[in-house]
N, CA, C and O of each residue as an XYZ file, in Angstrom:
652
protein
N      -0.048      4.193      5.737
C       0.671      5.275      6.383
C       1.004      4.945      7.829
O       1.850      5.651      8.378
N       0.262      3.644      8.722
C       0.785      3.404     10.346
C       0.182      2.112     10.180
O      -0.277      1.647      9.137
N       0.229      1.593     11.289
C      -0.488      0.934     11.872
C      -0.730      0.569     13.228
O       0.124      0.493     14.111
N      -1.647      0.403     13.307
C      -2.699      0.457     14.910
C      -1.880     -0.655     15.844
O      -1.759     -1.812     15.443
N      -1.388     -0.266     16.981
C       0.012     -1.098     17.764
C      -1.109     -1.311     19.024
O      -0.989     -2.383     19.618
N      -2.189     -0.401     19.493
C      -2.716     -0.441     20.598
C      -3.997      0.352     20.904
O      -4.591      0.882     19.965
N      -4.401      0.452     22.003
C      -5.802      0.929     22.525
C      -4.716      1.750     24.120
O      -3.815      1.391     24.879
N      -5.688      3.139     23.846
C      -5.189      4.474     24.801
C      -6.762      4.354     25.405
O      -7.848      4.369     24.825
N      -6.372      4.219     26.920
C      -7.505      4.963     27.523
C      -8.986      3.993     27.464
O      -8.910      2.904     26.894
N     -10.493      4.487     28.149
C     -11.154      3.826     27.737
C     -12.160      4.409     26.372
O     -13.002      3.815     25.698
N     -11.811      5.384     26.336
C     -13.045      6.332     25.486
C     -12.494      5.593     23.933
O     -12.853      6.388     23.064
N     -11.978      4.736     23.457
C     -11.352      4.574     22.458
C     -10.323      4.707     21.256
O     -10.235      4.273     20.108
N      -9.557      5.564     22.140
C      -8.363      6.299     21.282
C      -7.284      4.931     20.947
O      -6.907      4.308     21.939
N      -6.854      4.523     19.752
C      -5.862      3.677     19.499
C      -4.596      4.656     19.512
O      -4.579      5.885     19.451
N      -3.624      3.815     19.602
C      -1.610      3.979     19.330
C      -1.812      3.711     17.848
O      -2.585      2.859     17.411
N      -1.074      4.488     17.138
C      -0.610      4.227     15.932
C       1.148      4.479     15.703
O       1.739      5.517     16.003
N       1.788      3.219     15.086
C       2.632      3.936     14.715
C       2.626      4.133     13.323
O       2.294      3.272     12.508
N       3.099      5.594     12.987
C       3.294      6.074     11.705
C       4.469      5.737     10.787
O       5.606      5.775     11.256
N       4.288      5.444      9.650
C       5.092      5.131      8.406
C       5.355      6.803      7.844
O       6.179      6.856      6.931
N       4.836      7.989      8.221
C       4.806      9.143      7.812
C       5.846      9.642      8.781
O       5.896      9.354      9.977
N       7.087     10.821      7.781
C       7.459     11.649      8.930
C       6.851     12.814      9.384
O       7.601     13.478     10.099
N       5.654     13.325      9.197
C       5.289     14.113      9.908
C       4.041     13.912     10.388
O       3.215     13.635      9.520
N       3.586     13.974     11.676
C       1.799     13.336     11.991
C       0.695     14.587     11.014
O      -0.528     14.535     10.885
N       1.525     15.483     10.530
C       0.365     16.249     10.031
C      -0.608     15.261      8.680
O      -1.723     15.647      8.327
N       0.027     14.055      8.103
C      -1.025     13.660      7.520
C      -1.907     12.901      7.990
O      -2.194     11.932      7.287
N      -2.580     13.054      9.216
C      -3.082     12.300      9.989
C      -4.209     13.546     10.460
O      -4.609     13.411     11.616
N      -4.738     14.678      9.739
C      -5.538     15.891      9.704
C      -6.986     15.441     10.279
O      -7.638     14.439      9.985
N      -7.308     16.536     11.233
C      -8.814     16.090     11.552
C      -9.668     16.104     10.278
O      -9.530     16.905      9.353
N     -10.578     15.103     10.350
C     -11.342     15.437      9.549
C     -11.222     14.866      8.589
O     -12.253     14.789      7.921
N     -10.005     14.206      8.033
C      -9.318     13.096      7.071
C     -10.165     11.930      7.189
O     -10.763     11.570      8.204
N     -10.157     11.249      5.798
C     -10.613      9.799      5.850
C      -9.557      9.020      5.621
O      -8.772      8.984      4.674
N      -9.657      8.220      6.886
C      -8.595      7.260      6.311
C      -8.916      5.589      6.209
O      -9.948      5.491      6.873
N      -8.646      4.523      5.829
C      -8.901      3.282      5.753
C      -8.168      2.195      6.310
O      -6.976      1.987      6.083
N      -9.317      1.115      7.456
C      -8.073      0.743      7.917
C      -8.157     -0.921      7.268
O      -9.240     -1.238      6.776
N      -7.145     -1.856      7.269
C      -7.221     -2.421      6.427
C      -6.366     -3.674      7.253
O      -5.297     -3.670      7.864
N      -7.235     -4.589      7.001
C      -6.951     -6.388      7.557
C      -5.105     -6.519      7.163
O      -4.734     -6.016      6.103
N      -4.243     -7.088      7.920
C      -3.229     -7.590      7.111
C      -3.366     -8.496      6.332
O      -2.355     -8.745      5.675
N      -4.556     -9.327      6.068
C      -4.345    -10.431      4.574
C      -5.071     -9.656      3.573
O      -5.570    -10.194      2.585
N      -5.151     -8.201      3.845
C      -5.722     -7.561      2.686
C      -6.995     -7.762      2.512
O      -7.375     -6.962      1.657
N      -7.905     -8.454      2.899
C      -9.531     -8.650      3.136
C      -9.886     -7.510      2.590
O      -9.998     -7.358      1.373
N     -10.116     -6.514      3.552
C     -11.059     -5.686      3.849
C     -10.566     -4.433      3.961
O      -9.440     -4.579      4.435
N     -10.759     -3.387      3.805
C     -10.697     -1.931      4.016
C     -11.901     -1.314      4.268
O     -12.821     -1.330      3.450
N     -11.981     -0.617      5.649
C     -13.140     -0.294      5.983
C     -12.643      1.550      6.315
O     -11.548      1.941      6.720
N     -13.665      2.251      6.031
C     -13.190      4.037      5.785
C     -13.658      4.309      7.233
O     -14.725      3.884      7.678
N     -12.725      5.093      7.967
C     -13.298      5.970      9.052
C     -12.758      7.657      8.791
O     -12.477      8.213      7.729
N     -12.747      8.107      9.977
C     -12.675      9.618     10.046
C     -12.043      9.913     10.836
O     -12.150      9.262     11.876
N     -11.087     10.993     10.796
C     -10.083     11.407     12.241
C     -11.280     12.315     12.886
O     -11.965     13.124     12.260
N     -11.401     11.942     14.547
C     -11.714     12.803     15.213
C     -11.027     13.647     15.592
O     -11.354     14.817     15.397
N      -9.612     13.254     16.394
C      -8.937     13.716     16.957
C      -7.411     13.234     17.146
O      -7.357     12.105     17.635
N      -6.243     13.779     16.895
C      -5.274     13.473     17.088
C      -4.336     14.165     17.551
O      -4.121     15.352     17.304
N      -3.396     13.072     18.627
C      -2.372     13.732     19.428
C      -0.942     12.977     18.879
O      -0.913     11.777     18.608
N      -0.055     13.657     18.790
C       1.376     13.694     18.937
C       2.230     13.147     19.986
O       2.412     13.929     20.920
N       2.731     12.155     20.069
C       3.782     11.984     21.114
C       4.752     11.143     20.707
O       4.694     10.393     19.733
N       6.057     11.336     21.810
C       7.494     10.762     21.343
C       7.552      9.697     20.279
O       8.251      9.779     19.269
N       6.436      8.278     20.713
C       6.409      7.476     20.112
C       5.710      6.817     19.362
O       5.959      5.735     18.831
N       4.574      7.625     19.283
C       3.133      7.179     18.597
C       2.260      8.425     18.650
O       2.381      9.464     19.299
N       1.542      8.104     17.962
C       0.417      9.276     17.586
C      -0.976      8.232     17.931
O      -1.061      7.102     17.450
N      -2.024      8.833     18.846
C      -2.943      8.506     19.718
C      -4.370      9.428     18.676
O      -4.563     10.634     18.523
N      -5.022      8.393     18.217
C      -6.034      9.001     17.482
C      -7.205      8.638     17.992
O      -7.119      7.819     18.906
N      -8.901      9.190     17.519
C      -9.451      8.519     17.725
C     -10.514      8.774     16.628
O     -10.943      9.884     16.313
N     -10.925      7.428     16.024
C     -12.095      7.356     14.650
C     -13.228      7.562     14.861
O     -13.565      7.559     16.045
N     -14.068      7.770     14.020
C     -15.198      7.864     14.257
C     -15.862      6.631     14.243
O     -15.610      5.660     13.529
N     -16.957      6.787     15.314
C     -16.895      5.435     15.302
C     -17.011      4.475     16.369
O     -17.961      3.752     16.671
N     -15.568      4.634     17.019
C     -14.907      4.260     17.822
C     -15.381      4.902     19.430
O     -15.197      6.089     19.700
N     -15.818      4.219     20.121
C     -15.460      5.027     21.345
C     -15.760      4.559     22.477
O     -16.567      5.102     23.231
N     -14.958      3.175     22.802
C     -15.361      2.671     23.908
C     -13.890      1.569     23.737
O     -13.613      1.115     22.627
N     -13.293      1.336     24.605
C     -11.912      0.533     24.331
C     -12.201     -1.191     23.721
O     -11.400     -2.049     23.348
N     -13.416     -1.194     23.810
C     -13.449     -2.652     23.129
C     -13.550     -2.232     22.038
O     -12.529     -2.486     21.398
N     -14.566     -1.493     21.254
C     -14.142     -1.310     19.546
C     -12.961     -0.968     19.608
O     -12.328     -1.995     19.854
N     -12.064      0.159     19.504
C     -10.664     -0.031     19.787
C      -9.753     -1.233     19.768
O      -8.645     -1.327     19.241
N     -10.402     -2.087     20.413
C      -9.543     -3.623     20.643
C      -9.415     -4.165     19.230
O      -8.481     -4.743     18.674
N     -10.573     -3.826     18.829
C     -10.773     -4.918     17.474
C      -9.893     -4.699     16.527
O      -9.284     -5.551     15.880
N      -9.796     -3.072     16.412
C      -9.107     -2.215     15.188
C      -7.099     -2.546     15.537
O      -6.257     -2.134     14.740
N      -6.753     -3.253     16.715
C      -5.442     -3.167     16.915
C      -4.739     -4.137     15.529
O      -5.480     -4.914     14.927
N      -3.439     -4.005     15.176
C      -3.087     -4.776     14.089
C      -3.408     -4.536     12.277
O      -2.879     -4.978     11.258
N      -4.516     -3.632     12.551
C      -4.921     -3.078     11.312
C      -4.085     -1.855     11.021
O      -3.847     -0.980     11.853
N      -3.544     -1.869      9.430
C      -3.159     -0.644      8.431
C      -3.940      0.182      8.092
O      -5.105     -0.075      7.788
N      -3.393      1.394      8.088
C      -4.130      2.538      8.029
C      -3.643      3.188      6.639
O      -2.554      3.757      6.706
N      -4.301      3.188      5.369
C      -3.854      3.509      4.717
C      -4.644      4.994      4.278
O      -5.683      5.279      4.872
N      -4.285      5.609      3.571
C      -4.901      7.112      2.783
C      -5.235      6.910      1.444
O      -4.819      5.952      0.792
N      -6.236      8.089      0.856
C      -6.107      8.145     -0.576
C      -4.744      8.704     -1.172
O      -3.818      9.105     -0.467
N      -4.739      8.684     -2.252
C      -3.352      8.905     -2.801
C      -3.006     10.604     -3.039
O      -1.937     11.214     -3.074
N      -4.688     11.126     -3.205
C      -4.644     12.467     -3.584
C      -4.499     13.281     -2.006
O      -4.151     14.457     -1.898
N      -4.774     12.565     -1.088
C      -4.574     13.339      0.422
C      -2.757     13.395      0.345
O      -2.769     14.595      0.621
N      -1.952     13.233      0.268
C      -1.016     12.859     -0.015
C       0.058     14.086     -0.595
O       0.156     13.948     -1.814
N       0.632     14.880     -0.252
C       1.420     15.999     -0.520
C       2.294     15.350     -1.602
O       2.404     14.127     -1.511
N       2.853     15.880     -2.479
C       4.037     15.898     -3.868
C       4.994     15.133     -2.922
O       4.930     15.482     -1.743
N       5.765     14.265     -3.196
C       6.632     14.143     -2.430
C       7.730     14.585     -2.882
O       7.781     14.645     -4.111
N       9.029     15.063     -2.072
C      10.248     15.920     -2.690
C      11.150     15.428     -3.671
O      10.734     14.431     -4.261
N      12.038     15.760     -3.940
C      12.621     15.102     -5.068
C      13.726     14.156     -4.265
O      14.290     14.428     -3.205
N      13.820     13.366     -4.806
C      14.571     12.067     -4.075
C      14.088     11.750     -2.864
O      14.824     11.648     -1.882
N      12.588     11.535     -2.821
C      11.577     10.754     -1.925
C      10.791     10.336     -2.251
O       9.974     10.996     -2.893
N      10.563      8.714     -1.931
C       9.297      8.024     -2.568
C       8.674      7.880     -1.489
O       9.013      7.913     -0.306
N       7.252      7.635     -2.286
C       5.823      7.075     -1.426
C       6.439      5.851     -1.465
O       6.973      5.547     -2.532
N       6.522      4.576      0.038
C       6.644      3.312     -0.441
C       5.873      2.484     -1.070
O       6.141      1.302     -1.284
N       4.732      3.147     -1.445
C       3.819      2.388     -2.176
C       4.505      2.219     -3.459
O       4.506      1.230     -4.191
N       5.337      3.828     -3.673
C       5.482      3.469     -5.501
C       6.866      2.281     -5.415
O       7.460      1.868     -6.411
N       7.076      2.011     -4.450
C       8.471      1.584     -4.945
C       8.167     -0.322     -4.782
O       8.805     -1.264     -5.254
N       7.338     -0.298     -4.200
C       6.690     -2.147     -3.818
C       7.056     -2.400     -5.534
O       7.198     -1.590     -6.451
N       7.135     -3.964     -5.487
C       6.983     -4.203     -7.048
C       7.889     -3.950     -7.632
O       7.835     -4.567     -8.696
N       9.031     -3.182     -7.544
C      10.356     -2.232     -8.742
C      11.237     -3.764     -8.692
O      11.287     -4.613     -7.802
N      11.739     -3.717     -9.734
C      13.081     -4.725     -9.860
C      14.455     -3.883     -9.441
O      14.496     -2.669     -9.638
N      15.324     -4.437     -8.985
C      16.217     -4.183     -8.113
C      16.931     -4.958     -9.261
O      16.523     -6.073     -9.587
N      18.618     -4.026    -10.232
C      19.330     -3.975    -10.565
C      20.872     -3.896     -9.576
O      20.827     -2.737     -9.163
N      21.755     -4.325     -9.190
C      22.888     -4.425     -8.497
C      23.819     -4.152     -9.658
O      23.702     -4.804    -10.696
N      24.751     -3.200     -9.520
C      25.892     -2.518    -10.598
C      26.796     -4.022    -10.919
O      26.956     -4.575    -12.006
N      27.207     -4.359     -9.811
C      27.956     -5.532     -9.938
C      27.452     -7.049     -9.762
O      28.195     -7.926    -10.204
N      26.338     -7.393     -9.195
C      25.553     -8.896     -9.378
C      24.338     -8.980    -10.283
O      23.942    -10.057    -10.729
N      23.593     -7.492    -10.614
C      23.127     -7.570    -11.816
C      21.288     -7.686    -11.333
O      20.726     -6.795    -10.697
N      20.692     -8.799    -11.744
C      18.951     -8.915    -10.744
C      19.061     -9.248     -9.463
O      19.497    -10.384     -9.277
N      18.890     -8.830     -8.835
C      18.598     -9.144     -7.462
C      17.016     -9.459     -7.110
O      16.948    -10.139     -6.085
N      16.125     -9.247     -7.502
C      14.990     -9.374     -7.970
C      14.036     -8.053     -7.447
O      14.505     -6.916     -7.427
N      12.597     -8.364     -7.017
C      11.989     -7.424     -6.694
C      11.777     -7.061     -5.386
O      12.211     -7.728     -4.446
N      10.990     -5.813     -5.230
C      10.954     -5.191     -3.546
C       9.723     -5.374     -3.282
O       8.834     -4.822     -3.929
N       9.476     -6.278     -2.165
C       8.383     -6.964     -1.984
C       7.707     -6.037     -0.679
O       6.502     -5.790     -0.628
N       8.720     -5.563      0.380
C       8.022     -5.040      1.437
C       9.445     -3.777      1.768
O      10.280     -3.460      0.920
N       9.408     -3.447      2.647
C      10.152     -1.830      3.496
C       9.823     -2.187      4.885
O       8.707     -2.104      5.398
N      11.225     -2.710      5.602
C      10.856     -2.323      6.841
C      11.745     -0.917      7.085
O      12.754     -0.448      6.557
N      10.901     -0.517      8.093
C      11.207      0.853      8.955
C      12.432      0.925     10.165
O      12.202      0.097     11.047
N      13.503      1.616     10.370
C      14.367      1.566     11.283
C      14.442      3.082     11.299
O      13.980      3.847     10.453
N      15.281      3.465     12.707
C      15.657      4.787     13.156
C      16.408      5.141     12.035
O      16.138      6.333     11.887
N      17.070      4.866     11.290
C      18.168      5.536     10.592
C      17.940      5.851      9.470
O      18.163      7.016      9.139
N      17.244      4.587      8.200
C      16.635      4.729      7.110
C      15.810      3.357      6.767
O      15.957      2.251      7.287
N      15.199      3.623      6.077
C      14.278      2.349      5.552
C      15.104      1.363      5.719
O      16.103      1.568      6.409
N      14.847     -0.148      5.031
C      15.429     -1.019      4.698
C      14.296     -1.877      3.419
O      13.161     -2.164      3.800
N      14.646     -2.165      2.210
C      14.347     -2.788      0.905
C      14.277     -4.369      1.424
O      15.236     -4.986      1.887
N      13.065     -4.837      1.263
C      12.929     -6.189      0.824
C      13.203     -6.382     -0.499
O      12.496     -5.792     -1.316
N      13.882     -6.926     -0.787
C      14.315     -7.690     -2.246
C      13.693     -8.918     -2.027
O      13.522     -9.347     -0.886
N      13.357     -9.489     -2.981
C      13.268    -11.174     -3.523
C      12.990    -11.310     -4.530
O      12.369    -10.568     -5.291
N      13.761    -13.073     -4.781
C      13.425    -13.167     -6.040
C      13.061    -15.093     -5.292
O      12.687    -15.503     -4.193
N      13.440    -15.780     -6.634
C      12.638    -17.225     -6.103
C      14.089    -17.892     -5.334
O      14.206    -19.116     -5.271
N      14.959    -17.150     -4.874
C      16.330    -18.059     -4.736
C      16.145    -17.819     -2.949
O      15.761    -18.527     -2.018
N      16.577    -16.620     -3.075
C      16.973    -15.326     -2.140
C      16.211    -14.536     -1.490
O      15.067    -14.516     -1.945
N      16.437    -13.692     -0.360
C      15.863    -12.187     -0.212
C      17.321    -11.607      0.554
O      18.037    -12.013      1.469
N      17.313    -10.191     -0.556
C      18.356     -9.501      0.461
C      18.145     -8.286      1.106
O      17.262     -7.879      0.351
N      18.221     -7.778      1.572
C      17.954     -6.432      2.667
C      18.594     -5.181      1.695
O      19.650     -5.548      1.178
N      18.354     -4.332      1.470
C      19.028     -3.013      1.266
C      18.898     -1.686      1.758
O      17.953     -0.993      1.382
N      19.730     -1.268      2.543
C      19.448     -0.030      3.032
C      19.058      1.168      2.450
O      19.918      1.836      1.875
N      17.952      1.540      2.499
C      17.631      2.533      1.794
C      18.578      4.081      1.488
O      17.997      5.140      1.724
N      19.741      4.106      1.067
C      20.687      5.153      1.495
C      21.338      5.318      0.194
O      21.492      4.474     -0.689
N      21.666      6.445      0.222
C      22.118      6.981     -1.192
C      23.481      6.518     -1.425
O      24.018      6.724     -2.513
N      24.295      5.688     -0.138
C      25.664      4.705     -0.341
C      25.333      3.698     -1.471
O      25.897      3.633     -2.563
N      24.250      2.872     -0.984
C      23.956      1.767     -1.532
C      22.803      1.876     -2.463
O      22.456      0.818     -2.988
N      22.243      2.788     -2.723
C      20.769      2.579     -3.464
C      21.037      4.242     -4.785
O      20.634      5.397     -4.652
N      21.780      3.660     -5.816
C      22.117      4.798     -6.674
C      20.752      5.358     -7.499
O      20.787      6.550     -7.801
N      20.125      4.956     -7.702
C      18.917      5.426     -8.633
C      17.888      4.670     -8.297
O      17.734      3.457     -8.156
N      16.814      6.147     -8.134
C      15.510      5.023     -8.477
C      14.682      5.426     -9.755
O      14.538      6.647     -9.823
N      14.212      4.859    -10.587
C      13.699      5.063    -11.643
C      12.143      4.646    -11.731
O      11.619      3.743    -12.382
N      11.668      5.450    -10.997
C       9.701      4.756    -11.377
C       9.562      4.742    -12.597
O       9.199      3.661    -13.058
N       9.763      5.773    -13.480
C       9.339      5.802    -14.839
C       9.369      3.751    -15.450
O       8.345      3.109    -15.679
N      10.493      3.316    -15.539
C      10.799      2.264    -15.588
C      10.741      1.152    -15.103
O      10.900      0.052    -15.634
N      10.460      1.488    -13.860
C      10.116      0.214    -12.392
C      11.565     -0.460    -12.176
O      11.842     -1.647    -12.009
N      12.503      0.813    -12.237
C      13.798     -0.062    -11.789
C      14.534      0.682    -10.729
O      14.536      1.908    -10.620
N      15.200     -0.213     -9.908
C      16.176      0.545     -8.847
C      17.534      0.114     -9.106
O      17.498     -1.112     -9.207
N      18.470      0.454     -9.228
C      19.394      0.721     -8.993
C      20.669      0.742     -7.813
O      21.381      1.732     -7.645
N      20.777     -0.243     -7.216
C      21.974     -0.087     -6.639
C      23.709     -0.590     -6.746
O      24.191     -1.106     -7.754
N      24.415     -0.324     -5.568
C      25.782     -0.650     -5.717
C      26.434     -1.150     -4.257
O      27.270     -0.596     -3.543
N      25.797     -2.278     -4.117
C      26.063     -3.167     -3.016
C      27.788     -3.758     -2.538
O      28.518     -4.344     -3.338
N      28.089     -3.517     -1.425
C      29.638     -3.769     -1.512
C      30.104     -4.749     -1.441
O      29.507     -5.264     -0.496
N      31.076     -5.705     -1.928
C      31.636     -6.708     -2.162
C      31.650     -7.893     -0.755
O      32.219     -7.694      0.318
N      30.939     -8.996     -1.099
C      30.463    -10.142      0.182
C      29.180     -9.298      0.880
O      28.770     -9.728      1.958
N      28.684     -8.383      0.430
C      27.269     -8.104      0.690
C      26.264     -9.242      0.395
O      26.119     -9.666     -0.752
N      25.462     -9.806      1.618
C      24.471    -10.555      1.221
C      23.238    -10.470      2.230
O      22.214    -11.116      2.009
């Protein structure tokens, strides 16, 4: 759901930035897990406390409370259980469900699978790959006609010299 960009202060509050649009899933009292980028390890903490601002949300774990632990935790994913996790609306995915989907193109056909999501102001963006290639797709209802979890397929309609 973020990940840890920095250390606030000395009492131990990290920067997170959020993969969530709203900081409310980030609830006192929540467990959340934060987790190595080579996937190692996931270790569970607890929201003490969290603040809101323009560009990050400033938390602090339990745990935590002195800016050198803080230090350690920078670079680490913060992920949730799945059941903390509100319904999501209709024509919105968790990016978890969508990692893994094969990527169909109306007119080039496999494009292969969605390996990662980066984040931009405007809308997601789709890692595709397959063993040739990787192509980018904007997550937008121009270019991305269906998504089908049931099936593990996506669907788009990429425009001509798109690569």
């Amino acid at each position: 759901m973020g990940k840890i960009t920095g250390v606030h202060g000395l009492d131990g509050k990290v920067k997170v930035r959020s993969f969530a649009e709203s900081s409310d899933i980030y609830a006192l009292k929540s467990r959340v897990f934060l987790r190595t980028k080579d996937k190692s390890d996931a270790r569970p903490y607890v929201i003490e406390k969290c603040i809101d601002r323009k560009k990050d949300i400033l938390i602090r774990l339990s745990g935590v409370d002195t800016r050198e632990s803080a230090d350690d935790l920078v670079g680490k994913e913060i992920l949730l259980d799945r059941q903390q996790l509100p319904d999501p609306e209709e024509d919105v995915w968790y990016w978890q469900d969508l990692f893994g989907l094969k990527v169909v193109d109306q007119n080039r056909g496999d494009l292969g699978i969605i390996e990662t999501i980066i984040p931009t102001g405007a809308h997601d963006v789709l890692v595709v790959k397959n063993r040739d290639r990787e192509v980018l797709v904007p997550m937008h209802r121009k270019f991305v006609t269906q998504v089908d979890i049931e099936n593990n397929t996506v669907t788009t309609c990429l425009p001509r010299g798109y690569e």
